[in-house]
N, C-alpha and C positions, 0 to 999 in steps of 0.2 A: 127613631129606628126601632124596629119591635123584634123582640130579643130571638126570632127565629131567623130576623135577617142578618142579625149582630154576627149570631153563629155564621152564617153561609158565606156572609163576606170576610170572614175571619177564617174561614178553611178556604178560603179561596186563596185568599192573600199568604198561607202555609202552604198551599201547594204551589204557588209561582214561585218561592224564594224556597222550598224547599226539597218541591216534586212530591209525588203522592208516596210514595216507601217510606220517605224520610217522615213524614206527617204523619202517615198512619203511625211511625214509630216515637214520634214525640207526643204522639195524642195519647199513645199507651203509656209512654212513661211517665207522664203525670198524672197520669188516673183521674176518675170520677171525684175522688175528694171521699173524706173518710168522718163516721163520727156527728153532733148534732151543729149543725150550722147556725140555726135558729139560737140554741143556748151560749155557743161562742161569742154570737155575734151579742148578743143581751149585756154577756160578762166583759167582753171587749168595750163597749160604748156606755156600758152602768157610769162612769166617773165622766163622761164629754158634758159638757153644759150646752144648751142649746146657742150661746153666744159664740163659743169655742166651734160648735157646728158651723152655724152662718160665716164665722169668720174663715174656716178651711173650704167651706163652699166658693165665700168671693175670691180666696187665693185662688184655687183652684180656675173660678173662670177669668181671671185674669191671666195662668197661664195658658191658657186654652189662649184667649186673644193676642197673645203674643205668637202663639204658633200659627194661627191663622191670617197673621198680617202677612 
């Protein structure tokens, strides 16, 4: 899925469970995000090891295939 459909089916899915008021009001209370993403994300993942990666990755798709059973 390519990240502009991510988006539209993810405002879609906010406005059936929440209607369009209530959406546009929780789009604005979370705001755009603040600050260098790029450098967080660097000092957040400097200590992962690529084993520790792989390894959250396979968790990860094995919950995914539990949900999808």
């Amino acid at each position: 899925m390519k990240p502009i459909e991510l988006k539209e089916k993810g405002y879609q899915i906010l406005v059936k469970e929440l209607g369009q008021v209530d959406t546009i009001r929780f789009l604005q209370e979370i705001g755009w995000g603040f600050g260098d993403y790029t450098k967080e994300r660097q000092l957040t993942l400097k200590s992962v090891t690529r084993a520790e990666f792989w390894r959250d990755i396979e968790e990860i798709r094995k919950e995914k295939s539990i949900i999808d059973e």
